[in-house]
DODOBA-848782 format. One record per residue (C-alpha): y, x negated, z. Coordinates in Angstrom, 3 decimals, decimal comma. Layout:
N
VEXRO       py       px       pz
VEXRO        Y        X        Z
...
This chain:
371
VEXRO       py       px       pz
VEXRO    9,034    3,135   -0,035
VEXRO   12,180    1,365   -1,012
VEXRO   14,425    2,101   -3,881
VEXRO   13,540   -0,952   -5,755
VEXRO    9,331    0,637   -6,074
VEXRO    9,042    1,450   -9,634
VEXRO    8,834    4,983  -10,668
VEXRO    5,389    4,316  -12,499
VEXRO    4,205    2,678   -8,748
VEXRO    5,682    5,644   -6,197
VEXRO    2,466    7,884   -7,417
VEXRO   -0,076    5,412   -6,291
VEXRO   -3,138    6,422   -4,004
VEXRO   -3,994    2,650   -2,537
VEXRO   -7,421    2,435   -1,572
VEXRO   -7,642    2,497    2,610
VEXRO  -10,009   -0,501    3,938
VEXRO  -12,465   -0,456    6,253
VEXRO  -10,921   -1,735    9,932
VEXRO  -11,275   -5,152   10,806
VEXRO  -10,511   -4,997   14,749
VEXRO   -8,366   -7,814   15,968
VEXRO   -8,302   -7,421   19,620
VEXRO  -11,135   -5,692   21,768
VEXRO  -14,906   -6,890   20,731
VEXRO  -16,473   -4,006   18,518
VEXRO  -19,915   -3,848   17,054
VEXRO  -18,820   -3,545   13,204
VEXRO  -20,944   -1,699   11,253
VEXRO  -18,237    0,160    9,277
VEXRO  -18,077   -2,184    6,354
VEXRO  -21,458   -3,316    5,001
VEXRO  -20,710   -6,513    6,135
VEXRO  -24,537   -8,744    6,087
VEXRO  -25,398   -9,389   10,407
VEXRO  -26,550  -12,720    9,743
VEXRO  -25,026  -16,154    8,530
VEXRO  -24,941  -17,114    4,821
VEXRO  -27,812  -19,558    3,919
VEXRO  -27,308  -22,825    5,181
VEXRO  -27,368  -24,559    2,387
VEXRO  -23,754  -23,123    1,698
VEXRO  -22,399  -25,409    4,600
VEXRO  -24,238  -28,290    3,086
VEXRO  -22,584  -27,727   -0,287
VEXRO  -18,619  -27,502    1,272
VEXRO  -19,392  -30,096    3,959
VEXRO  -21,276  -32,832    1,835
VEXRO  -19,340  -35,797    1,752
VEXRO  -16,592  -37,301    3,164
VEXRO  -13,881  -39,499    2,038
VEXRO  -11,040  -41,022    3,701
VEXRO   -7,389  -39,167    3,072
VEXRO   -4,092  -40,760    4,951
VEXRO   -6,203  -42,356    7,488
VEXRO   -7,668  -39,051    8,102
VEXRO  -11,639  -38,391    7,372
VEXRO  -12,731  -35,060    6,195
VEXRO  -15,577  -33,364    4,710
VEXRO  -14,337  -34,395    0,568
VEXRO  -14,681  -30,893   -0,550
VEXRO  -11,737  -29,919    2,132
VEXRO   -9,929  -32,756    0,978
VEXRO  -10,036  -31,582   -2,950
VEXRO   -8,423  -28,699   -1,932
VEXRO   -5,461  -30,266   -2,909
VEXRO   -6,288  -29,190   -6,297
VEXRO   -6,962  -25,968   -8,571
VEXRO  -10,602  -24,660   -8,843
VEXRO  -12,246  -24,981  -12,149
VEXRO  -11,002  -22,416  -13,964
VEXRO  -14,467  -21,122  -15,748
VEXRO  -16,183  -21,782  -12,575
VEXRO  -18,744  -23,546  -13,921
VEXRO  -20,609  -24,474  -10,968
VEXRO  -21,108  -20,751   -9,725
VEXRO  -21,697  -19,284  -13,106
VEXRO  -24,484  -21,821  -14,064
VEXRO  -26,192  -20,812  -10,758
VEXRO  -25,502  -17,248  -11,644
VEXRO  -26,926  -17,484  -15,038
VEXRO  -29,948  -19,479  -14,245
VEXRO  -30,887  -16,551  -11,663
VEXRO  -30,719  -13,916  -13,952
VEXRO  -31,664  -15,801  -16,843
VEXRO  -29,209  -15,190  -19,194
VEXRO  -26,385  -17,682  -20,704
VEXRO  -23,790  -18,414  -19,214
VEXRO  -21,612  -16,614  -21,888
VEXRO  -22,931  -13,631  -20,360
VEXRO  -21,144  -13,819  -16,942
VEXRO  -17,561  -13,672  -15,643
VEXRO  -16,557  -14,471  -12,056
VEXRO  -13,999  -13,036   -9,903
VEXRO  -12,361  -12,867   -6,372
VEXRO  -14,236  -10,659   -4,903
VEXRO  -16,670   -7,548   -7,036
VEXRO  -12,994   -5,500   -6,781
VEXRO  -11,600   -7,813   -9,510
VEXRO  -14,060   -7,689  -11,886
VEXRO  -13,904   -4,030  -11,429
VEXRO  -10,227   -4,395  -12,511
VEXRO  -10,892   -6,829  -15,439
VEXRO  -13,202   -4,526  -16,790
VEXRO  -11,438   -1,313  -17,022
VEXRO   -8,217   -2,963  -17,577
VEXRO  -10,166   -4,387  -20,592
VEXRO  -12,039   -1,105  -21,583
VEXRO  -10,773    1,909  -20,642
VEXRO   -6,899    3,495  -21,434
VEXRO   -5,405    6,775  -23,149
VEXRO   -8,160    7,010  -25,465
VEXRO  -10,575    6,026  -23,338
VEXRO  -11,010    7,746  -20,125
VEXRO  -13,248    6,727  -17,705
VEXRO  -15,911    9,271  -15,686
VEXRO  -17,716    8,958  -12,172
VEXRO  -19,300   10,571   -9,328
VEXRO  -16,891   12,755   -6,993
VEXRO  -18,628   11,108   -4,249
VEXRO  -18,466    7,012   -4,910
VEXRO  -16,470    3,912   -4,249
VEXRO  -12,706    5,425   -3,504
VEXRO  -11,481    2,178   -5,518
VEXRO  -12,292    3,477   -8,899
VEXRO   -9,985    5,724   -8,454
VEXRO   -7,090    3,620   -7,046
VEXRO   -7,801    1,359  -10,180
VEXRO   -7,396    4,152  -12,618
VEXRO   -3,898    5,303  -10,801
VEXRO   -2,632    1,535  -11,035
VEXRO   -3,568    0,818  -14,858
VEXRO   -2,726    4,592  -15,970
VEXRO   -6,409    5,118  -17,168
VEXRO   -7,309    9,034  -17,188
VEXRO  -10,629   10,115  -15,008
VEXRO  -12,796   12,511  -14,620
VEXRO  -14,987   13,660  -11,404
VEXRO  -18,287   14,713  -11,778
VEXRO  -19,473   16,257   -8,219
VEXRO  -22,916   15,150   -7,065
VEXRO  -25,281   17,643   -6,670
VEXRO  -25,689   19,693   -3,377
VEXRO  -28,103   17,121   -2,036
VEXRO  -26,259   13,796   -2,613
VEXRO  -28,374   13,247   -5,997
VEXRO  -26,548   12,490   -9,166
VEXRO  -27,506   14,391  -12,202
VEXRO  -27,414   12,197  -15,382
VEXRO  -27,241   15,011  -17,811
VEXRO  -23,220   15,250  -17,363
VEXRO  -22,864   11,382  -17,879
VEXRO  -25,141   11,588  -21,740
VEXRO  -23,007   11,558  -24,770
VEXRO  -20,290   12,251  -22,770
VEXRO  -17,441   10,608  -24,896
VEXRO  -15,945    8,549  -21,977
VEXRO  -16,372    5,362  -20,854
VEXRO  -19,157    5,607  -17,609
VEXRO  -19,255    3,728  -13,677
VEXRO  -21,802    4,301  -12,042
VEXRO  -22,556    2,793   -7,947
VEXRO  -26,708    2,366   -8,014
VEXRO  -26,942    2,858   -5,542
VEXRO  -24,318    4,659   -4,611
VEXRO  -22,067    4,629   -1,485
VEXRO  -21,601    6,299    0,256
VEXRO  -24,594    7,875    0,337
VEXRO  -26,646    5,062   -0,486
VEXRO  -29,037    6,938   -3,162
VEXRO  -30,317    5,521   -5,744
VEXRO  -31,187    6,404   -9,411
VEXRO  -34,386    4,698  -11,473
VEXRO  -33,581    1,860  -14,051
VEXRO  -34,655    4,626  -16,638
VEXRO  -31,255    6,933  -15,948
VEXRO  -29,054    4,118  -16,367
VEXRO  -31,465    3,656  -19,804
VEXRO  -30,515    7,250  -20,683
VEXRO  -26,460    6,858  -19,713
VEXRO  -26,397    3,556  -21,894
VEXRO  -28,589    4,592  -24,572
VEXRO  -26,453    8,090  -25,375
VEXRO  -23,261    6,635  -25,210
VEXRO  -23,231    3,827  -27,762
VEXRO  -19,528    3,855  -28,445
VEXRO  -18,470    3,542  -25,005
VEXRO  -19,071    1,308  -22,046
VEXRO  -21,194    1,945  -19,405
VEXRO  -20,220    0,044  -16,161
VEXRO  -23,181   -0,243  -13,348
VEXRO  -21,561   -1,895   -9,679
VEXRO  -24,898   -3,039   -8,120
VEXRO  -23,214   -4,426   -5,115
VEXRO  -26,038   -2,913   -2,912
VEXRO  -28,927   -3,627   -5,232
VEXRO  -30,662   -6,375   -3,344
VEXRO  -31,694   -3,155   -0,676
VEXRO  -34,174   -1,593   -2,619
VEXRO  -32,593   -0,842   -5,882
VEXRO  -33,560   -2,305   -9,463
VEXRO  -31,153   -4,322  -11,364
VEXRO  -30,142   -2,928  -15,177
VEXRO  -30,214   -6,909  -15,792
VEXRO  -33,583   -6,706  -18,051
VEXRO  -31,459   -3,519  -19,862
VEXRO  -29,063   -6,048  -21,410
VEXRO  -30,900   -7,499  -24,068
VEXRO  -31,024   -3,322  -25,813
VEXRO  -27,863   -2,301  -24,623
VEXRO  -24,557   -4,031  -26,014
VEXRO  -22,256   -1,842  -24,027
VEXRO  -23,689   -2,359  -20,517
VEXRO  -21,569   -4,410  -17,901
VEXRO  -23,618   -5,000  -15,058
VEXRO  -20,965   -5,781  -11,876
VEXRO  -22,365   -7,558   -8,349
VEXRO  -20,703   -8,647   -5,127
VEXRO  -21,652  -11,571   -2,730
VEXRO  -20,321   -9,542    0,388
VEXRO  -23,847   -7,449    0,732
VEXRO  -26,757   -9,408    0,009
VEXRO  -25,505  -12,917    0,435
VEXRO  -22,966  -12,974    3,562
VEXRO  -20,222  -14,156    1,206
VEXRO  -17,804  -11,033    2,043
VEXRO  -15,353  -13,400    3,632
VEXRO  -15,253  -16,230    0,195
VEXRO  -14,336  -13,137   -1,816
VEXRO  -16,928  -13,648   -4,776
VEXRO  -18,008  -10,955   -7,719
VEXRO  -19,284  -11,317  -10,929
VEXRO  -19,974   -9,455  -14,113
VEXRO  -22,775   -9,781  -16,708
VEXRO  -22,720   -8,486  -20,371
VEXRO  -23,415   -9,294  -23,769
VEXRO  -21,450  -12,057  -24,698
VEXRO  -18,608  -10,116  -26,313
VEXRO  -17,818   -8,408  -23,284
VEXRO  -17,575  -10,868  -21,361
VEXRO  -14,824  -12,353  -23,359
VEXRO  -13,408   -9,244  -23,561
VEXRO  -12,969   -9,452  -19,664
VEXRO  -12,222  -13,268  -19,943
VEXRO   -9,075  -12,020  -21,622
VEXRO   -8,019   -9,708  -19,212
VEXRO   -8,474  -12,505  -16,624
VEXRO   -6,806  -15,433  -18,333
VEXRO   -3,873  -13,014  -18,632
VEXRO   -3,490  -12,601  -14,623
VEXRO   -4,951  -15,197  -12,783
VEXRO   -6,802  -18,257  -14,574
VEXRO   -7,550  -20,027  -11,516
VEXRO   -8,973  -16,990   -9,860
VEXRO  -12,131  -17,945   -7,184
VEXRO  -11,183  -21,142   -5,091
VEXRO  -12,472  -24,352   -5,202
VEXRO  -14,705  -23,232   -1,961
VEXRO  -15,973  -19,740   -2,966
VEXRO  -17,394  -21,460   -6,123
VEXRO  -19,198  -23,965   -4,073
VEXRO  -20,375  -21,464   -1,508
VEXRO  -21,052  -18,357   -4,222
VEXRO  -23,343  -21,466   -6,001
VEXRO  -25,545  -22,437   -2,707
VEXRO  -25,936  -19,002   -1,959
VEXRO  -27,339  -18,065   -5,156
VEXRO  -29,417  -20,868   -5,100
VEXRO  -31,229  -20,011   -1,888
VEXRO  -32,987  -16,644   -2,924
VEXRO  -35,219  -16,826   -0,591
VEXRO  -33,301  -17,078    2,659
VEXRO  -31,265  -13,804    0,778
VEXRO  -34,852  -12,070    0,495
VEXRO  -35,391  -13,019    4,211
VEXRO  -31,738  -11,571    5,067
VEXRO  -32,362   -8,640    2,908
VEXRO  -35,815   -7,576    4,451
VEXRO  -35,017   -7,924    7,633
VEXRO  -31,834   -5,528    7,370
VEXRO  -33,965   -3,250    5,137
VEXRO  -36,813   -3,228    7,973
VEXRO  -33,950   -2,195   10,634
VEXRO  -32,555    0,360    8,357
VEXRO  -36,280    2,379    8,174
VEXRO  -36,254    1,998   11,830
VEXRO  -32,856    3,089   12,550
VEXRO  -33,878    6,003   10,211
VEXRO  -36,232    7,421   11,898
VEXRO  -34,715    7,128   15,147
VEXRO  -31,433    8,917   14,194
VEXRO  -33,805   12,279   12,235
VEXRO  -35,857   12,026   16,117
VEXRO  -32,145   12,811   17,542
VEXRO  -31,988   15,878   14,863
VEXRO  -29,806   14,030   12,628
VEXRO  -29,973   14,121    8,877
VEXRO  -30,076   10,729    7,364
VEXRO  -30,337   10,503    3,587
VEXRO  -32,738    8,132    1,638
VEXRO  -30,946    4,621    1,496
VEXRO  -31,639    2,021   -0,668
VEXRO  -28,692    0,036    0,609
VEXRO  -27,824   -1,683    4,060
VEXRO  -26,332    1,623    5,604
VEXRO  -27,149    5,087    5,657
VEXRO  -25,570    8,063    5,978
VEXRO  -26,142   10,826    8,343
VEXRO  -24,751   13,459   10,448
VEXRO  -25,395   15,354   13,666
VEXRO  -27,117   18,630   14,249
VEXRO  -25,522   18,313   17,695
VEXRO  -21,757   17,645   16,981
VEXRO  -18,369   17,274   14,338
VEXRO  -18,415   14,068   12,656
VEXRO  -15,316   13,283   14,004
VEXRO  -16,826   13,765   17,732
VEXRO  -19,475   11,748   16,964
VEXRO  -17,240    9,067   15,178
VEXRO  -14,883    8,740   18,280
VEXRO  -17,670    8,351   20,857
VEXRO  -19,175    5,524   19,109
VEXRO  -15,623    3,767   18,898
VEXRO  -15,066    4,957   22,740
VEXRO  -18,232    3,486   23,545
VEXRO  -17,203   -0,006   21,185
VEXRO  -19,398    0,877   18,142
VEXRO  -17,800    1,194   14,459
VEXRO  -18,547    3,151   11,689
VEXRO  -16,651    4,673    8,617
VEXRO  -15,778    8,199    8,659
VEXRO  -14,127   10,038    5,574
VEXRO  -12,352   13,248    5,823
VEXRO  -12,923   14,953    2,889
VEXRO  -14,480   18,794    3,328
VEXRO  -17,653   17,871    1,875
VEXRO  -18,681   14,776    4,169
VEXRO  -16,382   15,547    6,925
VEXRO  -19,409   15,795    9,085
VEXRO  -21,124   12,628    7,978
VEXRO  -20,803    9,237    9,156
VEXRO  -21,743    5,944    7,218
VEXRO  -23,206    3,546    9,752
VEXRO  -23,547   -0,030    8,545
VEXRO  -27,192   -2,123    9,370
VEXRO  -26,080   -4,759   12,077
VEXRO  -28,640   -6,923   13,879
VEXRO  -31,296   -5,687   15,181
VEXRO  -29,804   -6,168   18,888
VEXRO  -26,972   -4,183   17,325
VEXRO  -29,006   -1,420   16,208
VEXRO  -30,672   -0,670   19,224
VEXRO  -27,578   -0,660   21,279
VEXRO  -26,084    1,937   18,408
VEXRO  -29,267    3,972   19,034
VEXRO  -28,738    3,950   22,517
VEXRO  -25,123    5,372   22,464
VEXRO  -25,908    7,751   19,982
VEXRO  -28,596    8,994   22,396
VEXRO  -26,140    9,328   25,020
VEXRO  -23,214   11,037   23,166
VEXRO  -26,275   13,639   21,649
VEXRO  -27,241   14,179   25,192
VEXRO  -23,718   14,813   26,002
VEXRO  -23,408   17,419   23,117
VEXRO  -26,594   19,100   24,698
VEXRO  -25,377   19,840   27,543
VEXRO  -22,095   21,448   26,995
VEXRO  -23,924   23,605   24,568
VEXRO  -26,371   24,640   27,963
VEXRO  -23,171   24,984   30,523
């Protein structure tokens, strides 16, 4: 740190990021990236037209970027709307799901109005609170990775809630996020869907009876979009604004002119994201039940990773043999999931070469145990 870092800045816990390898050629599956391409009709959309720029020709959308985005993002909100059928007062966008987190509890929650989540969840809720001073409290997930509503209901704080959740890629029924909403009417109840396309249920349809639901998505999962940095919020109306000011206070011009156009095409094409999304969902089951055949214990995921661990060896062990052997996955070391690993869904290719190694490195583990 250097003596200029602001006293109210030297306390910060920054949230760690997955690894993004530069040199040696890893399979990745320690980010919940998507394995295949986004839709094609997101080239179309940045690479329609052309027009001629200082004796140059270029694709016109490369040429405009010369110029700010569209501020309400228009374009990627109407498609937004229209696929979720609501207005288009009900939805915010953002650079990426992470800023929309950040709008909304910079907009909701302070002093007086903590916010409350699981003690197992996305680590950035709690980076956001330490950078915007917002008090938190941890409620631990139950001994089997479930979360227990009961803690969340009337609970006098403002509520997030990952459904399904990562890490462990659970997921709770639309009518527990009813119950959370329903018993806290003077507070805000935040739901980050970014894995929801896996097998979850959206709290979309929960809107219209709930005025203090925020419903929070990503592009990075589903849609192949985790490179255009895309997220995006929908609320009742009031909320939204209520965000928009946050937003208009930092950074108007927030999601470039590309991200809109690509976040729009994407959206668009549901059904080549239903294609993307069964196929990973199909390799997940598969994967699944070839890690518990290797004595492993995988939980139920309703996302595009699981989590598991070994009855053969440390997490750590395990985590370092699939890097030594060029595989990635994320590893936390916190007493409680020390021994678990989150393993991204790659390709299918991907997946049986991760199978493979994990054979070999549980093999391994065998036969030290017999020498």
């Amino acid at each position: 740190m250097s003596r200029f870092l602001s006293k109210a800045s030297e306390s910060l816990l920054p949230y760690t990021p997955g690894e993004q390898p530069q040199g040696r050629k890893f399979i990745k599956l320690n980010t919940n990236e998507c394995p295949y391409p986004p839709s094609p009709k997101v080239a179309e959309a940045i690479l329609a037209g052309y027009e001629e720029n200082s004796s140059k020709i270029m694709p016109r959308e490369l040429a405009n970027l010369r110029l700010y985005s569209d501020p309400e993002e228009r374009v990627l909100i109407e498609a937004i709307a229209d696929h979720y059928g609501v207005g288009t007062n009900q939805v915010i966008a953002g650079n990426g799901s992470d800023e929309i987190l950040g709008f909304a509890f910079r907009a909701f929650c302070d002093q007086n109005a903590p916010l409350q989540f699981a003690d197992l969840t996305y680590g950035f809720y709690p980076a956001l609170c330490g950078l915007y001073g917002i008090p938190f409290k941890v409620v631990p997930l139950e001994e089997d990775f479930t979360l227990n509503i009961e803690p969340y209901k009337n609970c006098g704080n403002n509520v997030i809630i990952a459904n399904p959740n990562a890490p462990t890629g659970m997921n709770l029924p639309l009518s527990a996020i009813e119950e959370v909403a329903a018993s806290n009417p003077d507070r805000v109840v935040m739901v980050d869907e970014a894995y929801v396309d896996f097998g979850g249920e959206s709290c979309v349809s929960l809107l219209p009876k709930y005025e203090n639901l925020v419903i929070i998505q990503t592009f990075s999962k589903s849609r192949s979009l985790a490179g255009a940095r895309v997220g995006f919020a929908i609320a009742n109306p009031e909320l939204i604004a209520d965000m928009n000011r946050i937003k208009y206070s930092f950074n108007p011009y927030n999601v470039n002119r590309l991200s809109i156009l690509a976040g729009a095409a994407a959206m668009r094409d549901w059904d080549y994201t239903k294609e993307c999304t069964g196929r990973i969902c199909k390799t997940r089951e598969k994967t699944t039940e070839a890690l518990r055949a290797l004595g492993f214990t995988v939980l139920d995921s309703k996302t595009n990773f699981i989590f598991a661990k070994s009855g053969d060896m440390p997490g750590k062990v395990y985590f370092d043999g699939l890097r030594e052997a060029g595989i990635l996955v994320r590893r936390w070391d916190s007493e409680r999931i020390k021994d678990y690993v989150r393993i991204s869904i790659g390709s299918e290719e991907e997946m049986e070469t991760f199978v493979e190694e994990t054979k070999k490195l549980v093999e391994a583990a065998r036969s030290a145990v017999v020498r």
